[in-house]
C-alpha positions in Angstrom: 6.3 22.2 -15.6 6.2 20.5 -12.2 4.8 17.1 -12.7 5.3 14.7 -9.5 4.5 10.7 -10.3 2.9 8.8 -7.6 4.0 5.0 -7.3 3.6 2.2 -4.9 6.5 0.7 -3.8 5.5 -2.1 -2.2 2.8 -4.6 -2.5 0.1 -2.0 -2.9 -2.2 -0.4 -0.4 0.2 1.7 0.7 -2.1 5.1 1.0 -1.3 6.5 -2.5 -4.9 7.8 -2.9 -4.0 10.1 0.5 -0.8 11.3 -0.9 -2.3 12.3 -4.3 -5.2 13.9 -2.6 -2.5 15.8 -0.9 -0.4 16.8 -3.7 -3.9 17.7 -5.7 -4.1 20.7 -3.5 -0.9 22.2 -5.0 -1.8 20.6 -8.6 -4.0 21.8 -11.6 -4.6 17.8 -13.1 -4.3 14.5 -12.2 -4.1 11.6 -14.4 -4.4 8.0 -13.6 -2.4 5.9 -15.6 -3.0 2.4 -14.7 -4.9 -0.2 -13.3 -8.5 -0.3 -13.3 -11.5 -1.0 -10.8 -9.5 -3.6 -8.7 -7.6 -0.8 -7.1 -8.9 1.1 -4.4 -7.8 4.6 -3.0 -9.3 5.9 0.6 -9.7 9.6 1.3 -11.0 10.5 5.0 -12.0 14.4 4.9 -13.4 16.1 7.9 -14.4 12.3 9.0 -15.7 11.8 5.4 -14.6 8.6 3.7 -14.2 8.6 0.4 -13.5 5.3 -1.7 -12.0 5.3 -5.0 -10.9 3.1 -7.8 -11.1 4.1 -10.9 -11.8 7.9 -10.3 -8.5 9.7 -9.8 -8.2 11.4 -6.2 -8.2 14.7 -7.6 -11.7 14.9 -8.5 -12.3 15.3 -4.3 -10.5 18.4 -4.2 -12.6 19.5 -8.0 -9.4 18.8 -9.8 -9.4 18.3 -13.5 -8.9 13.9 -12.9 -7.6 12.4 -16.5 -8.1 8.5 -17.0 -5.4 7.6 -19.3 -5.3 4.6 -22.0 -3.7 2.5 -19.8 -6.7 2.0 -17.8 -8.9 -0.9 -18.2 -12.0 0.8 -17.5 -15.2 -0.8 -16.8 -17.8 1.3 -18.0 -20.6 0.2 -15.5 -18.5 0.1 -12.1 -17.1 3.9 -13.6 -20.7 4.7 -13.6 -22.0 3.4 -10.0 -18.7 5.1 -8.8 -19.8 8.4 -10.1 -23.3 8.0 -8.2 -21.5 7.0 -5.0 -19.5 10.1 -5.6 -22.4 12.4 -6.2 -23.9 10.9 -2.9 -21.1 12.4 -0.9 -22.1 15.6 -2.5 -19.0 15.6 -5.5 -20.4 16.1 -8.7 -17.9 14.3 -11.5 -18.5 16.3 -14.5 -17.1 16.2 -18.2 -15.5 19.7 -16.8 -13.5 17.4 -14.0 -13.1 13.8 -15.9 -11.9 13.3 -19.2 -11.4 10.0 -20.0 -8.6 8.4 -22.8 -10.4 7.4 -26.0 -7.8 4.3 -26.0 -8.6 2.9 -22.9 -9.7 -0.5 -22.6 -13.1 -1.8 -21.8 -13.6 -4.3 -19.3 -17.1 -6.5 -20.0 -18.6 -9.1 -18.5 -17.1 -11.3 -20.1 -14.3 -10.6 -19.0 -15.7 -10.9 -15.0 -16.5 -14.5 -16.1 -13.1 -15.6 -17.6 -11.2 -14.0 -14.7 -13.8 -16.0 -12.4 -13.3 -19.1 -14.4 -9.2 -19.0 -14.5 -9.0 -18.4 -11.0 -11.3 -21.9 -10.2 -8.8 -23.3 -12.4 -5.5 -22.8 -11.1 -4.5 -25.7 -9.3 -2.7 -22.5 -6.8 -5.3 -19.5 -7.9 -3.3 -16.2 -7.9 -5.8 -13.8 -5.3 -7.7 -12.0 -8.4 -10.0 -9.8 -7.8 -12.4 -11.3 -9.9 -13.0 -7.7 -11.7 -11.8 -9.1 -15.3 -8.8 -6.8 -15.1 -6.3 -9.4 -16.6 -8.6 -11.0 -19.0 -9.4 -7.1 -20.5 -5.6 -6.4 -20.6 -5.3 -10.1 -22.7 -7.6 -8.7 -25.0 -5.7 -5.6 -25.7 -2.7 -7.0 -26.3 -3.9 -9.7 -28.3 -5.5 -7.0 -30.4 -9.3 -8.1 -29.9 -10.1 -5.5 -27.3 -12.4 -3.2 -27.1 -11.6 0.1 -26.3 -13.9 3.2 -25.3 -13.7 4.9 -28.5 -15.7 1.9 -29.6 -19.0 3.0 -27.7 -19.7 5.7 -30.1 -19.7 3.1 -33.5 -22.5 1.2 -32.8 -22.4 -1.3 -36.0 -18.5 -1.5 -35.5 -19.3 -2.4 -31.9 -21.3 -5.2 -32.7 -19.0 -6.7 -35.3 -16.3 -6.7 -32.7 -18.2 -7.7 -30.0 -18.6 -11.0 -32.3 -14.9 -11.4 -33.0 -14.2 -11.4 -28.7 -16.9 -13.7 -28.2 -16.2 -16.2 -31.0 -12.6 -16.2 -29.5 -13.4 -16.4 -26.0 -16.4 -18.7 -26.7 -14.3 -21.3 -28.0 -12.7 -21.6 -24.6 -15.9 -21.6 -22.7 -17.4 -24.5 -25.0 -13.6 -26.2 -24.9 -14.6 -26.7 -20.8 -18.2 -27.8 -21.3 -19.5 -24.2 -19.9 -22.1 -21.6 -21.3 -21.1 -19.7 -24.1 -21.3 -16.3 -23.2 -24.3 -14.1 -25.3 -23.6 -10.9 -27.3 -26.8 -9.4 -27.3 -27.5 -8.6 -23.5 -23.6 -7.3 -23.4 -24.3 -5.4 -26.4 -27.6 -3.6 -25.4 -25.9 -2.9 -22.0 -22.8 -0.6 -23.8 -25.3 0.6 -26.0 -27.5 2.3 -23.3 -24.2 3.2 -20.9 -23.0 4.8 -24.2 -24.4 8.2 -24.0 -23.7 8.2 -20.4 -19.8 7.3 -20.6 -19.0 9.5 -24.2 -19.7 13.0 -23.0 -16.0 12.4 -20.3 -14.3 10.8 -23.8 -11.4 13.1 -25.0 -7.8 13.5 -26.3 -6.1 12.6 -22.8 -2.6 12.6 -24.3 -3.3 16.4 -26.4 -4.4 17.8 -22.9 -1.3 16.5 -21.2 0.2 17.9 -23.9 -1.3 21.7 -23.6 -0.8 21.4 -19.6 2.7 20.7 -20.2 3.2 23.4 -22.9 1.2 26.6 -20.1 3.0 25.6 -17.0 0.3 23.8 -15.4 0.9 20.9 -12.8 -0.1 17.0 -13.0 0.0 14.4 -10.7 0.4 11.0 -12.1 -1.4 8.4 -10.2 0.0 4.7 -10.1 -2.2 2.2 -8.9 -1.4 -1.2 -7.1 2.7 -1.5 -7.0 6.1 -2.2 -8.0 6.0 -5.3 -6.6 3.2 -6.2 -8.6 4.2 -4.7 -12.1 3.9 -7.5 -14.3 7.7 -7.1 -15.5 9.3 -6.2 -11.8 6.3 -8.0 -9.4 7.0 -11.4 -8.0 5.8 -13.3 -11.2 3.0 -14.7 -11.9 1.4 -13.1 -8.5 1.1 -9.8 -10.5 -1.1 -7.5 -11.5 -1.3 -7.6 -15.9 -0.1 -3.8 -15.9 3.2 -1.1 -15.7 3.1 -0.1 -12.3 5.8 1.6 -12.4 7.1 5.3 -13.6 7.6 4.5 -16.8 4.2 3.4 -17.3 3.0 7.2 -16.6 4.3 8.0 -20.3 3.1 5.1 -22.2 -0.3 5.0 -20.2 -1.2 8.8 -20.6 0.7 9.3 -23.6 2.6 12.4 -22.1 6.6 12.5 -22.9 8.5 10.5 -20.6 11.0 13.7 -20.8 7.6 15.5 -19.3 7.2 13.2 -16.5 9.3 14.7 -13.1 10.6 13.4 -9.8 8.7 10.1 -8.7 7.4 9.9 -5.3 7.1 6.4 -3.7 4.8 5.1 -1.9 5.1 2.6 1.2 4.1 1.9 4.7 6.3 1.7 7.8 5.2 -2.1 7.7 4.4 -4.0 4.8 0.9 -6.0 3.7 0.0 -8.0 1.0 -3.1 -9.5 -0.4 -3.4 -12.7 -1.8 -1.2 -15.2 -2.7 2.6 -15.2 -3.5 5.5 -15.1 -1.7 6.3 -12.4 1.7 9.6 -13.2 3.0 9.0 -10.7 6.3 5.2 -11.5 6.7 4.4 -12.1 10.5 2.0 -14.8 11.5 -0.5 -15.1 14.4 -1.3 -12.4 17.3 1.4 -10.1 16.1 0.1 -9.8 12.3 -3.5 -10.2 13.7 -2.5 -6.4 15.8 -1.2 -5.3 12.6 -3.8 -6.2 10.6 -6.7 -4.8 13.1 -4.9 -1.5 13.7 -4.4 -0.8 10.2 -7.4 -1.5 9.4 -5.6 -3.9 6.4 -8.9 -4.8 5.2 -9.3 -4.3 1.0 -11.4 -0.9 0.2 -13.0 -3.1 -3.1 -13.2 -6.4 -1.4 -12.6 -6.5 2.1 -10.3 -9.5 2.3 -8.0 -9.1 5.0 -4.5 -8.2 3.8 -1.3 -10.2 5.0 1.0 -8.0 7.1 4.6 -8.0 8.1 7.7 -6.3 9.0 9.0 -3.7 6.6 11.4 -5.4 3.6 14.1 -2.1 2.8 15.5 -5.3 0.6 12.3 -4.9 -1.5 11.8 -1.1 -0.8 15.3 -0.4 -2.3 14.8 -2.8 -5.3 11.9 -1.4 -5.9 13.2 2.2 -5.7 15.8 1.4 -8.5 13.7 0.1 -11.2 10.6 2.4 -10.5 13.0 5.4 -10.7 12.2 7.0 -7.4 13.3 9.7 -6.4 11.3 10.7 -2.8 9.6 8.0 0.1 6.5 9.1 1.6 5.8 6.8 4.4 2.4 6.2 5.7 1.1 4.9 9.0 3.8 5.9 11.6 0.9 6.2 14.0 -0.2 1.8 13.6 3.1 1.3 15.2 2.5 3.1 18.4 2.8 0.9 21.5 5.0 -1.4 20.2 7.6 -2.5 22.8 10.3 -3.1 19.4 10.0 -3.1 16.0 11.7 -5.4 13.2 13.0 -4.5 9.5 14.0 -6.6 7.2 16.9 -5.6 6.0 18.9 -8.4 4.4 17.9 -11.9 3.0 19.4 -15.3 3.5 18.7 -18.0 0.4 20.6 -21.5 0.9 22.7 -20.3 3.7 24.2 -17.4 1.6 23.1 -13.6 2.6 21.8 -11.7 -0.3 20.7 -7.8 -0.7 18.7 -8.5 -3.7 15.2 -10.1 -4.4 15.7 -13.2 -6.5 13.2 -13.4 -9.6 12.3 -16.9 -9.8 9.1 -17.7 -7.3 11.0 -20.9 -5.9 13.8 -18.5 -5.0 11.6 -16.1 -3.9 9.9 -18.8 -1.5 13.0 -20.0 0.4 14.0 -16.7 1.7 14.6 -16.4 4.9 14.6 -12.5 6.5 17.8 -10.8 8.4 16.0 -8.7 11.0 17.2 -5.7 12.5 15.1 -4.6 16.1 14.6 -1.2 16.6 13.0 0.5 20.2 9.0 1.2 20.2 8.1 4.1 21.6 5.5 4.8 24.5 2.5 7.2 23.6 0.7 8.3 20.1 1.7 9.5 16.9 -1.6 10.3 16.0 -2.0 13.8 14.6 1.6 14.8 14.7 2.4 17.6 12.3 5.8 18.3 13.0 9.1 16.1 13.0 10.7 17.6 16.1 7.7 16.4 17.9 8.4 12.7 17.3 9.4 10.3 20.2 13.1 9.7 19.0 12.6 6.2 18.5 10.1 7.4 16.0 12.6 9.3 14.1 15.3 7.0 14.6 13.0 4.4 12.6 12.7 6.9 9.9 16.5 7.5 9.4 17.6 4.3 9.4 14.6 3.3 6.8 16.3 6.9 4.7 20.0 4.9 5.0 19.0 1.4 4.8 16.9 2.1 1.2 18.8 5.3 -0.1 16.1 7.4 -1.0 15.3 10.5 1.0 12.1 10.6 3.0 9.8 13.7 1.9 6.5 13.0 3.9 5.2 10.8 6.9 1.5 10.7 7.7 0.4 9.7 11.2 -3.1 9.3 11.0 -6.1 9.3 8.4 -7.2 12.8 8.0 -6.0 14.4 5.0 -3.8 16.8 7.1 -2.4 14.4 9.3 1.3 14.5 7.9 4.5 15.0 8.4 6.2 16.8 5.2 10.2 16.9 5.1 10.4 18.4 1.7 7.6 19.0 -1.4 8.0 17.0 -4.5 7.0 19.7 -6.3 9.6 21.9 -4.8 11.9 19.2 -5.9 10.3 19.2 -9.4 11.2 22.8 -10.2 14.7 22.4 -8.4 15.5 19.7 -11.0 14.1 21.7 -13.9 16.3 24.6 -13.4 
């Protein structure tokens, strides 16, 4: 089978949800592994924009999408996404979504403790606010509730009353309002019927695609460098975000898995807090920002931008295990008289080629820059390497040498054909299997 994994490999935002949409074309499933509602994928079709987060970019190309258990998934925002969806004239059908029976609920509850942790921090961490972390403590303190759940009504409710006495405790601890079952309770209740028809055995049709030759696209949301083992701690995400977690969030053999694509821009961003040893401050990262339109699709806060970190990038690459770069957004960096990587770091007046993993470390980086030559004219709509200004494609060589990791695909623009593709990950899927 030729299975490709999609990952970010930097900070997230990086245009996954365009290079799975691409890859869907070629692909029979794809399964989201990760994550939850705080991610956001864009797809622009025929000038038709397309926001996703929990829905996995296949289902715009009518692609069987599977949401694995390593979702949080909140059963209300999965449901307004589907009517936003079937405003843009996609139906998402039990036929094209089948959801993990494992997965984790998020509930409101869980909206009000991430709220209430982040007012709390004496230096909040840039939640989302969705209840993302909170719904992932539950799991692993084995209190969650998970989608399976929906269709035991009396078991529901007893549960629902071991979370709450738990998290109630905490609430009452800080003089606030203990949160009430019975409104959160009638609310699952009536989404039930609504959510259960998309339940199934994600992991036994994994299995069965695997076993008749079909492909799948694995779909990583936010990024390496906010996996909650390999991120830059505690500014992390409270998922794997790496290859790895494709197996244990979908439940499909690592042995199953394929090459890993990764994903990152010919720049870097980052939203909310933690440390960005190459970020660029005032007019320049303002003309990053506003060109890439670095806004978030879920929230809109303005993302921090910078010069691209190969430091990071080939960090990252080692322990997400991948195999292929696709870069995105050659076409941002049109009209700049020079561009800067980051390819070395400097900590107490010592070089380094490695990111430290303590945050005070992390914080007294200083970046080595390299310049590189702009190039006069526009990217835009390029579909063909040797059509490149050559300081384009020198960029893109020396990002292939400085991180190690051969470059499959470039995308210059929005559009779902906009690209630039070296070599196919699938092709390189069936070249390793034989």
């Amino acid at each position: 089978m030729s299975n490709v994994v999609v990952v970010g490999a930097q900070w997230g935002d990086e245009g996954k949800g365009r290079i799975v949409d691409w890859l869907a074309e070629k692909a029979d499933i794809v399964a989201r592994y990760n994550g939850g509602h705080n991610a956001g994928h864009t797809l622009v079709v025929d000038g038709k924009t397309y926001k996703l987060a929990l829905l996995p970019s296949g289902v715009v190309r009518g692609k069987l999408g599977l949401i694995g258990n390593g979702v949080a998934l909140d059963p209300e925002a999965l449901l307004a996404e589907i009517g936003r969806m079937a405003a843009l004239g996609i139906s998402v059908t039990p036929e094209v979504l089948q959801i993990a029976e494992t997965a984790t609920l998020v509930l409101p509850v869980h909206r009000a403790l991430d709220a209430a942790q982040e007012r709390l921090r004496a230096q909040p961490l840039g939640t989302t606010l969705r209840g993302i972390g909170p719904a992932y403590e539950d799991k692993v303190g084995r209190r969650g509730l998970r989608v399976c759940d929906l269709a035991e009504p009396e078991l529901l409710a007893q549960k629902l009353d071991v979370l709450l006495e738990y998290h109630n405790a905490w609430f009452r601890g800080l003089g606030l309002e203990p949160f009430q079952r019975d409104p959160m309770l009638s609310d699952l209740l009536a989404m039930a019927p609504r959510i259960l028809p998309f339940v199934g055995r994600v992991w036994e049709q994994l299995d069965v695609a695997h076993s008749s030759g079909k492909r799948t696209v694995f779909e990583g949301s936010q990024a390496v460098m906010l996996d909650v083992d390999w991120g830059s701690y505690p500014y992390v995400t409270s998922s794997s975000t790496i290859a790895a977690g494709a197996a244990s969030g979908t439940g499909i053999a690592p042995s199953h898995l394929g090459p890993v694509l990764g994903v990152s821009k010919v720049y870097a961003t980052r939203v909310g807090e933690g440390p960005f040893t190459s970020e660029v401050d005032g007019a320049l990262g303002d003309m990053l920002r506003e060109r890439g339109g670095e806004y978030g699709v879920n929230t809109g806060r303005p993302r921090r931008c910078g010069w691209l970190d190969t430091v990071q990038l080939r960090q990252s690459s080692k322990v997400a295990g991948i195999d292929l770069l696709a870069l995105t957004k050659l076409d941002v960096l049109d009209g700049f008289d020079s561009i800067d990587v980051c390819v070395g770091y400097m900590l107490d007046g010592k070089r380094i080629d490695y990111m430290p993993a303590t945050h005070a470390e992390q914080c007294r980086l200083e970046p080595v820059l390299k310049r590189f030559d702009g190039w006069e004219g526009s990217t835009r709509g390029i579909r063909s390497y040797g059509d490149l200004p050559r300081q384009a494609v020198a960029l893109i060589e020396a990002i292939q040498q400085e991180v190690g990791i051969p470059v499959a695909m470039v995308t210059t623009g929005p559009e779902r054909d906009d690209a630039i593709v070296l070599r196919s990950p699938f092709d390189e899927a069936e070249r390793t299997r034989r």
